[in-house]
N, C-alpha and C positions, 0 to 999 in steps of 0.2 A: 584456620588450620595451623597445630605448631609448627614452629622451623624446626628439621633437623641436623641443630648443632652437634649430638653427640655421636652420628655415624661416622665414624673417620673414614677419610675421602679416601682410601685406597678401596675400601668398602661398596662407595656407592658405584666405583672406577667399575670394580669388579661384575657390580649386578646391574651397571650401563652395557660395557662389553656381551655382554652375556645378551640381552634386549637386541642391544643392536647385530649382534650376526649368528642371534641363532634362526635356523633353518636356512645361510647362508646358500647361495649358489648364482655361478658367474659360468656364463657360454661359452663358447668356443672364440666368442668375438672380442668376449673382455667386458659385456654387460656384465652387469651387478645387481642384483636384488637388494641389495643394502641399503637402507633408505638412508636419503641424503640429512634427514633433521635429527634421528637417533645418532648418526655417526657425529654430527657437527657437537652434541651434546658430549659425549665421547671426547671428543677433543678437548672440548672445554675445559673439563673436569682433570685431564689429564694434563692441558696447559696451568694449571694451578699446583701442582702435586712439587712438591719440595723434599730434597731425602731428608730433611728433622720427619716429615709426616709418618717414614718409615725406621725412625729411629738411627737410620744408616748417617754416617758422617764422615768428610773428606778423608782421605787415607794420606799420610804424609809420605813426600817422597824417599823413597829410598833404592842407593844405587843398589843393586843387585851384588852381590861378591861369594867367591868359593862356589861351593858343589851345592850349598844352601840354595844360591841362590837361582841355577841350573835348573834345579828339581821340582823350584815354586812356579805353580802357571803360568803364564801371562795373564789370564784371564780365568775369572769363579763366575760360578751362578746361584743365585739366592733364588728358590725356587719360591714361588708365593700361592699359588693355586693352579689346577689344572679340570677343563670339563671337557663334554666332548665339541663343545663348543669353539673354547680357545683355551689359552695358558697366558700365564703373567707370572714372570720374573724379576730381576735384576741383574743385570751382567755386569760386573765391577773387573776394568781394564787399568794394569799395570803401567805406571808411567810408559812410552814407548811403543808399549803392545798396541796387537790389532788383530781384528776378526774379520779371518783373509776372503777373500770377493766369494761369496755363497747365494745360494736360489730361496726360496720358498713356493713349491711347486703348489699353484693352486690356492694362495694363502694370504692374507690379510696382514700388514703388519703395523703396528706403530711404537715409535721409539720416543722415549721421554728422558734428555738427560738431566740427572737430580745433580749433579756435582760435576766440576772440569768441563771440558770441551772437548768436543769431537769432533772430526772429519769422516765425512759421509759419502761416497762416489756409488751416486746410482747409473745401473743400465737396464737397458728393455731388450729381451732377447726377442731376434725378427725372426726365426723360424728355429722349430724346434731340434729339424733334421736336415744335411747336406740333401740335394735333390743329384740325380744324375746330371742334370744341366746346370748345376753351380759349379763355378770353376773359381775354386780361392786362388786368392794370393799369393806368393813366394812370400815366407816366414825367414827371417833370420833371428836365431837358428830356425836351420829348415826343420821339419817332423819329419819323423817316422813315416811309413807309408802305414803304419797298424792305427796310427794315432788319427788319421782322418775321420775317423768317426768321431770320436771324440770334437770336434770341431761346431763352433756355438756363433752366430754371426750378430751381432747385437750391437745396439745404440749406445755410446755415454749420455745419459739423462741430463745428470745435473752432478754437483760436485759441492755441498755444501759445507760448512762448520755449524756444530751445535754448540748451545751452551743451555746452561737451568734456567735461564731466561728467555730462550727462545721457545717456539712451540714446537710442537710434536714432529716428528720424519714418520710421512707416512710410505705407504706400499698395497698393491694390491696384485690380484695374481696376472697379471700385463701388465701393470705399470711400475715400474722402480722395484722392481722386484728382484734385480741381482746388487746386493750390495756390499762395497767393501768398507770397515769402522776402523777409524785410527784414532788413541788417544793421541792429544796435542798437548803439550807447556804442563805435562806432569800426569797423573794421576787420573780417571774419572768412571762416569758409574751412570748407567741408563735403565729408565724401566721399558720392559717390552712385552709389547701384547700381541700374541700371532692367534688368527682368528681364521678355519682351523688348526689346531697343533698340529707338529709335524707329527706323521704315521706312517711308516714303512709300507705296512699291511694297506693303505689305502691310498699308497704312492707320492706320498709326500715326506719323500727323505729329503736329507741335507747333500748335495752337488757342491763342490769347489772346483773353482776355475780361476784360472792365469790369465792376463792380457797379452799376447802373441803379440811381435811387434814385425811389421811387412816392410818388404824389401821397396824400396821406391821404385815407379817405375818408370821417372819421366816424361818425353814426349817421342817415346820410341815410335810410336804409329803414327807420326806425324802430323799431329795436332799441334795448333800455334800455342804459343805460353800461355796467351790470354785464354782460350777455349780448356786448357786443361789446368787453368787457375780457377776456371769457372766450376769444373766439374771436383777437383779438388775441396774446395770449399763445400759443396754439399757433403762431401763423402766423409768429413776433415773429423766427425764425430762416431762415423762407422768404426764398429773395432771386431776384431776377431778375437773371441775366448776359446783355451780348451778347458776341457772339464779335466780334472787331477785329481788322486787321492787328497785326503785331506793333508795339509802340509807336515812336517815331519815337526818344525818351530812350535805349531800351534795345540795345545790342547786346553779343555777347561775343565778346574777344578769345583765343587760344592763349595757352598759356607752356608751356617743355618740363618734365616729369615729371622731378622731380629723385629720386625715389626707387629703390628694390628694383625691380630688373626682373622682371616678370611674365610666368611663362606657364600657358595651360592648356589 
């Protein structure tokens, strides 16, 4: 059989993804129908992918200054293809900038950075909605009483840095699936595959939430140091989100796809 050297790899990414989560679906428990050896391919493929492969190339830094530089986004997105499977982009982040802590309801994701480095903070949200028998925290600043709702009780995951030599940041719809992107030491730019795309119509919009930070509460109930250092420590990664409009700092602009044309 020939090798084929002339498909460029954003190419065969495309019609892997595509293989690996169509006919997608994940239960209420966080099972997956995704097979474990199409995905692990998936990655492969994507652990190889370089931005020369997309023609894309580091952006040099530059400080921001005047009303110019106000008006430029933080952050673009290089659209690359879209099915109803999944979508594949590029999201290119301004020295500084960052893509503030957001969801992917029900959604697959993997991140590839092609240049710079990032900072990655995953969380796993533990229930979707306050129960009558949850009793939060004391918030400093306290909320609203309107804002309760809004109220998201969730896990810190993991807290990593990416670079173009590392492999892929993945997410599933339970696992690491709220997360927040910070460029570091300049400039950088990632490919991302969310598998399915986001769809209003089918309830999978984009959610932004804040980290709330709780009032300490001691050992007001009269627990010894040691017994509420004990219980401290388990809890030391629980955090409480609200869900917020989208930040007023953040929005993203287009840029056209300079790369391999895609199809699939």
């Amino acid at each position: 059989m020939p090798r084929d050297n002339k498909t460029p790899l954003i190419q065969k990414i495309a019609k892997q993804a595509y293989i690996t989560f169509k006919g997608f679906k994940c239960s209420a428990n966080g099972e997956s129908n995704v097979v474990a050896d199409k995905q692990s391919e998936l990655e492969s493929l994507v652990t190889a992918l370089r931005a020369a492969d997309l023609k894309i190339f580091p952006r040099k830094t530059k400080p921001s200054s005047g009303a110019a530089g106000l008006q430029s986004p933080p952050v673009t997105y290089m659209h690359i293809c879209e099915t109803e499977v999944f979508s594949m982009g590029v999201f290119l982040l301004r020295s500084g900038a960052s893509i503030p802590l957001h969801d992917h309801p029900g959604m697959n994701g993997m991140l590839k950075v092609l240049y710079g480095k990032v900072s990655v903070r995953c969380f796993d949200k533990l229930e979707d909605n306050l129960t009558v028998s949850t009793v939060p925290p004391h918030f400093e600043p306290p909320l609203a009483a309107c804002q309760t709702a809004s109220l998201r009780r969730s896990v810190l995951r993991s807290v990593a840095e990416y670079s173009e030599t590392s492999g892929p940041c993945l997410l599933t719809p339970v696992r690491d699936n709220l997360h927040q992107i910070d460029a570091l030491e300049g400039p950088a730019a990632f490919l991302d595959i969310l598998a399915p795309p986001y769809n209003p119509d089918d309830g999978r919009d984009c959610h932004y939430y804040k980290v709330l930070q709780t009032v300490a509460e001691g050992d007001a109930d009269g627990k010894s140091n040691k017994e509420q250092q004990g219980e401290d420590k388990e809890k030391e990664d629980e955090t409480w989100l609200l869900e917020i409009p989208q930040p007023e700092d953040f929005w993203c602009g287009g840029e056209a796809y300079p790369g391999p044309v895609v199809s699939v």
